[in-house]
C-alpha positions in Angstrom: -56.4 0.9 114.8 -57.4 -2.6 115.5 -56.4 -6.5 115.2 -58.4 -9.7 114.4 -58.5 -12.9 113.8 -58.5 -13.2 109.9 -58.5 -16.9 109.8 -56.7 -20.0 110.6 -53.8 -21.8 109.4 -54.2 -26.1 109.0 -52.2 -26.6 112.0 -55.2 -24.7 114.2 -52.7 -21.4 114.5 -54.7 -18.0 114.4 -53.7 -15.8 111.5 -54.5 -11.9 112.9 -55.0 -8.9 111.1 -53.6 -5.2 112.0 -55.2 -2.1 110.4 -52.7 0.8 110.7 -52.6 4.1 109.0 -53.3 8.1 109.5 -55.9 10.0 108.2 -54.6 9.8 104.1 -53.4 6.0 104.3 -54.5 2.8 105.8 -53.2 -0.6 105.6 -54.2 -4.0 106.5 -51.1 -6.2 107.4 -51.4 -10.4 108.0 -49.4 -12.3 110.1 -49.5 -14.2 107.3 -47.0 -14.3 104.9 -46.3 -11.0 106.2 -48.8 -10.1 103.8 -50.1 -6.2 103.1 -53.6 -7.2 102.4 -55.2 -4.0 101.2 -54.5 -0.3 101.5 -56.6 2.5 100.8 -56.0 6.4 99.9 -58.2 9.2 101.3 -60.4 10.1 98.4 -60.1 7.1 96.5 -63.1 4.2 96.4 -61.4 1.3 95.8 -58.1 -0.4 96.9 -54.9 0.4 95.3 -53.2 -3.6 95.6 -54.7 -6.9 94.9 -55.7 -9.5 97.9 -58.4 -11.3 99.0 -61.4 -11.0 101.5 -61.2 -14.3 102.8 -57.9 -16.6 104.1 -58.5 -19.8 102.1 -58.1 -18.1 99.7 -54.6 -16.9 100.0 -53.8 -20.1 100.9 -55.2 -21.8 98.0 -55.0 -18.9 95.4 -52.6 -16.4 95.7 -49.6 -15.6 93.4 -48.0 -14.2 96.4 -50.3 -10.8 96.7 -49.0 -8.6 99.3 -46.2 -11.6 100.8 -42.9 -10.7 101.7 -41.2 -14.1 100.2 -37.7 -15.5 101.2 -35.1 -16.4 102.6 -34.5 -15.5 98.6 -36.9 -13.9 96.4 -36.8 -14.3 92.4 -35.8 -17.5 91.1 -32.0 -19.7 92.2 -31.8 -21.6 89.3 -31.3 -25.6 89.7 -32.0 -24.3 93.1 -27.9 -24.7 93.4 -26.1 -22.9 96.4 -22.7 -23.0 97.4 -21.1 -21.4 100.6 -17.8 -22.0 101.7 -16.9 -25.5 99.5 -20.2 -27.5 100.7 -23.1 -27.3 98.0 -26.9 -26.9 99.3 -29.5 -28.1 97.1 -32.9 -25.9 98.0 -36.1 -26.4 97.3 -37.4 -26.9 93.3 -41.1 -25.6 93.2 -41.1 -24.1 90.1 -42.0 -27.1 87.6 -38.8 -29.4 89.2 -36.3 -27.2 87.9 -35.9 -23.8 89.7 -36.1 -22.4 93.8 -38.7 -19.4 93.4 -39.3 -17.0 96.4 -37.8 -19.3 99.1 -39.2 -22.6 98.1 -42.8 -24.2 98.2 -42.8 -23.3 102.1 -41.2 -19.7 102.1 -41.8 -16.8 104.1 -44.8 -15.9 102.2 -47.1 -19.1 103.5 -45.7 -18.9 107.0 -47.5 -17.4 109.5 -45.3 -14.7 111.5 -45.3 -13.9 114.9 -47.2 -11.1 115.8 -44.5 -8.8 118.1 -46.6 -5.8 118.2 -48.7 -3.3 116.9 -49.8 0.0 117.5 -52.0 3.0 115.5 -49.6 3.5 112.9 -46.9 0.2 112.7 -47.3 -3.5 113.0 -43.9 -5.7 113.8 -43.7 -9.3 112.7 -41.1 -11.7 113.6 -40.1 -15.6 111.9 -37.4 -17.9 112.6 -36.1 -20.0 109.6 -34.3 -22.9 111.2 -31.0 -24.8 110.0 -32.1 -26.8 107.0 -35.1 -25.2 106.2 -36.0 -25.5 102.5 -32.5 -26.7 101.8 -30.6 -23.5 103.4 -28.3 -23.3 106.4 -28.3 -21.6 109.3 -31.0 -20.7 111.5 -32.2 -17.3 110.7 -34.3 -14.7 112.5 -36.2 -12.0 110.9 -38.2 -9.4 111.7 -40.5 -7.0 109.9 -41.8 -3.3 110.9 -44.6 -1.9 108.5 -45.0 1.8 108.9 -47.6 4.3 107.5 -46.0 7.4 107.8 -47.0 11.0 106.4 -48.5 11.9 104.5 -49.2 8.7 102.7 -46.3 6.2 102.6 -46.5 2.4 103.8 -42.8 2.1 104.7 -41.4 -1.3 105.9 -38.0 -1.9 107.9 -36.2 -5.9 107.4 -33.6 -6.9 109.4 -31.8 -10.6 109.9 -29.4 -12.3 111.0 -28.1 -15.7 111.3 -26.1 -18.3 113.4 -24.1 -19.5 110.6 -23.8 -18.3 106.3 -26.3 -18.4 104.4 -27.9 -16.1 101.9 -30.8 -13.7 102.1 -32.6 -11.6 100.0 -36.2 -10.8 101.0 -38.8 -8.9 98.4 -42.0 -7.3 99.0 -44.6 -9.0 96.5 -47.1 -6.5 96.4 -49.5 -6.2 93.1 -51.1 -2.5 92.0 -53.5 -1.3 90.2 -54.1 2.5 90.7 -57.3 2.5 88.9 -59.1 -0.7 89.6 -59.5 -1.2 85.5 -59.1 -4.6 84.6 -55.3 -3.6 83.2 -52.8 -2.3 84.4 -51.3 -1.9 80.7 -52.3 1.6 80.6 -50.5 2.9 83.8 -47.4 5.0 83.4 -44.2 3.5 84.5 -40.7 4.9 85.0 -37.5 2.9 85.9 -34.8 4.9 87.7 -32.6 2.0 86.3 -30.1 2.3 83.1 -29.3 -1.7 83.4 -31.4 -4.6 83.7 -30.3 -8.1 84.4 -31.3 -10.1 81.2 -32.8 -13.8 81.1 -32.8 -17.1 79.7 -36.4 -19.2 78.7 -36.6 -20.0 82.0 -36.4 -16.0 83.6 -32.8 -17.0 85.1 -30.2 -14.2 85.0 -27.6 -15.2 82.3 -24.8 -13.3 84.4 -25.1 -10.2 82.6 -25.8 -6.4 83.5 -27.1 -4.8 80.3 -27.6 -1.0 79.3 -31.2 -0.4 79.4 -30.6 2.1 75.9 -32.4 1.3 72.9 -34.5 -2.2 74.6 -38.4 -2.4 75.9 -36.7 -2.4 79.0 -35.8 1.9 79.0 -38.4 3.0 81.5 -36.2 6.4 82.5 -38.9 8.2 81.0 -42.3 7.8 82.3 -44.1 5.8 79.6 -47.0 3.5 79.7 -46.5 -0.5 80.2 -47.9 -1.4 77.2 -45.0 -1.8 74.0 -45.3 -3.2 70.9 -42.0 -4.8 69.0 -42.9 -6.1 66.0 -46.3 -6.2 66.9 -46.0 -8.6 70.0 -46.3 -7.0 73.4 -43.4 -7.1 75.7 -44.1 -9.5 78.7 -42.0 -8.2 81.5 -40.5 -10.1 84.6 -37.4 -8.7 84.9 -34.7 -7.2 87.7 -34.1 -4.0 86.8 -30.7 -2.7 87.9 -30.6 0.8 89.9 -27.0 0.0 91.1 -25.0 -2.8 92.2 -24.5 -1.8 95.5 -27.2 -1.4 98.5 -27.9 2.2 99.5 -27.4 3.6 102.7 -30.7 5.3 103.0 -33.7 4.4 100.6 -33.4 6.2 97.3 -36.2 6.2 94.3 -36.5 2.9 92.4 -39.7 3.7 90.3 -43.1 5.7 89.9 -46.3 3.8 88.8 -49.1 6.2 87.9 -52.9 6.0 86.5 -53.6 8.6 84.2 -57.2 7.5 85.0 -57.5 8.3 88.8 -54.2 10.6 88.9 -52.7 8.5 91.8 -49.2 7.5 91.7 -47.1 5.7 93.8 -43.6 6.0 94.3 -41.1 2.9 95.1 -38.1 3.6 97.7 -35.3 1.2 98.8 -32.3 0.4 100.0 -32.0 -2.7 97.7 -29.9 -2.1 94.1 -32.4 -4.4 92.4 -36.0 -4.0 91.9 -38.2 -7.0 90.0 -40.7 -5.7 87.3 -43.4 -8.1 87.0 -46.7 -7.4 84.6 -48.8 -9.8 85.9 -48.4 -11.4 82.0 -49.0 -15.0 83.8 -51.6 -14.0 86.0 -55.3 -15.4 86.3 -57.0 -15.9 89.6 -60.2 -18.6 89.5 -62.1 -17.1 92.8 -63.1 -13.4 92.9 -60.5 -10.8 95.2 -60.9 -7.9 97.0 -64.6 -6.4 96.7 -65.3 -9.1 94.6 -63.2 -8.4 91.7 -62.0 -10.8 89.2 -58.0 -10.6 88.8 -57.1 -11.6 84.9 -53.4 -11.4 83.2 -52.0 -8.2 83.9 -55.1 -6.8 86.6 -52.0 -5.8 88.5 -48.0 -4.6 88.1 -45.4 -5.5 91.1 -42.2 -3.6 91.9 -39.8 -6.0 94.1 -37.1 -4.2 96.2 -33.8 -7.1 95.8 -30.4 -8.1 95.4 -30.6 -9.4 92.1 -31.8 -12.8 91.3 -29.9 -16.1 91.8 -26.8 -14.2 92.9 -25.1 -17.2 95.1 -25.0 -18.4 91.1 -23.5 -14.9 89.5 -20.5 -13.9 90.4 -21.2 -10.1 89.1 -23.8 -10.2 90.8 -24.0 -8.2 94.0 -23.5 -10.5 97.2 -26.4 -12.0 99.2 -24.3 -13.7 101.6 -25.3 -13.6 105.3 -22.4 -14.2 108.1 -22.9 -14.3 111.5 -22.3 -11.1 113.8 -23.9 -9.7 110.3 -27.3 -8.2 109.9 -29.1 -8.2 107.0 -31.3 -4.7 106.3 -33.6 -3.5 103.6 -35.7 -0.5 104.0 -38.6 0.2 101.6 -41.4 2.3 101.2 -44.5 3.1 98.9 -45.2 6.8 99.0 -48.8 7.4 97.3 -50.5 11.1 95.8 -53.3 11.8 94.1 -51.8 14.6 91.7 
């Protein structure tokens, strides 16, 4: 597969481009942001995530498509952390208020390092120094994307640190498995029987909730769209698979079009996985192939501890020591059935 220059960051870096994949899968990774720009099925005319053609855009544009955000995904609200008696204050860039996705200069508008790349995987590497975006410690990361067979985009996180902090990365891919202007219609199931409930602002109010008799029971495959009272749910939520991290990545959820007949299926290692609808989503310039991205042109499913844990204390832990290292695998596993 190849690499190229995909355009140029403001300080004059390069940002590259690495197309991996095998014959039923291809992906085209960014040393930006980490990004997964596009990825294509055998079979299947049109790409299965939103992105862009061109850089500026990303850079001016994009709700995250395809980043891999930190040093914490989801929102930290106040952004208030605490580690061992000495209070941080991180990064508000969510209307003065709340840290979202690692603050207004997170993972996912920093250009990685390109370690190396091959056929079929692409490593990335990025140091977070002491301080930066309000967090201590410096911390090292590094990021493997995979296509394995027959069709799976797998990705492999690791980090570690020279003093605590917290970390909890998330994969902010958006799909649409049809390339119809909704994603509404898609079938959805949830292997979750909790969910993380949340104030006006989408912060966790500390809870873990049974899933039973809410719009938020995906166990059974069901479309997106859900009427309650006739008002449609808007979802951006952590859905709660366990409160542990898995030893080996298990089924979160499956996304399918009835439409094309392709479904994807999320793995991870993380207990958490973000639902997001695209409810708030409207792009002004054209994407990939020159399509125009309105509210809900794409669904996410974030692998993640759950969101502003330092803040919860029944929330799973997020904490980072040194000597520790932090892992998530994940993977996307497409069919056409």
């Amino acid at each position: 597969m190849t690499a190229r220059r995909f355009g140029q960051m403001p300080d004059g870096a390069d940002v590259h481009e690495v197309t991996i994949g095998n014959d039923a899968l291809s992906a085209q990774i960014m040393t930006y942001g980490a990004v997964i720009r596009d990825v294509r099925l055998a079979g299947i005319d049109h790409p299965l995530v939103l992105g862009f053609d061109d850089f500026d855009s990303y850079r001016l544009h994009s709700p995250f498509f395809g980043a891999l955000v930190g040093r914490t995904a989801n929102r930290t609200a106040g952004g208030r952390l605490e580690i061992d008696g000495t209070r941080y204050t991180l990064d508000l860039n969510e209307a003065g208020r709340t840290h979202l996705h690692g603050g207004s200069h997170g993972f996912g508008v920093r250009n990685w390092q390109l370690v190396e790349h091959n056929d079929r995987s692409v490593t990335l590497a990025l140091v977070s120094e002491d301080g930066d975006q309000g967090y201590p410690g410096r911390l090292a990361v590094t990021c493997r994307y995979e296509v394995r067979a027959p069709a799976t985009l797998a990705f492999d996180i690791t980090a570690t640190t020279d003093a605590e902090t917290v970390v909890n990365l998330a994969q902010h891919s958006y799909f649409n498995l049809d390339d119809g202007d909704s994603i509404l219609d898609h079938d959805v199931q949830i292997f979750a029987d909790a969910y993380t409930p949340v104030d006006e602002y989408l912060i966790p109010i500390g809870e873990i909730r049974p899933v039973a008799g809410t719009p938020y029971d995906f166990r059974e495959p069901r479309p997106i769209r859900l009427n309650q009272g006739g008002e449609r749910v808007l979802y951006d939520i952590n859905m709660a698979i366990d409160t542990r991290r898995a030893d080996a990545p298990r089924p979160l959820a499956r996304l399918r079009s009835p439409i094309s007949g392709v479904e994807m299926v999320v793995h991870s290692t993380e207990p958490g996985v973000q639902f997001y609808d695209g409810n708030m989503m409207d792009i002004a310039v054209p994407g990939l192939g020159g399509r125009r991205y309105r509210v809900s042109s794409g669904v996410c499913f974030e692998p993640q501890m759950f969101p502003d844990a330092p803040n919860q204390p029944a929330f799973p832990r997020t904490a980072l020591m040194p000597g520790e290292t932090y892992r998530q695998s994940s993977a996307f596993a497409f069919r056409r059935t």
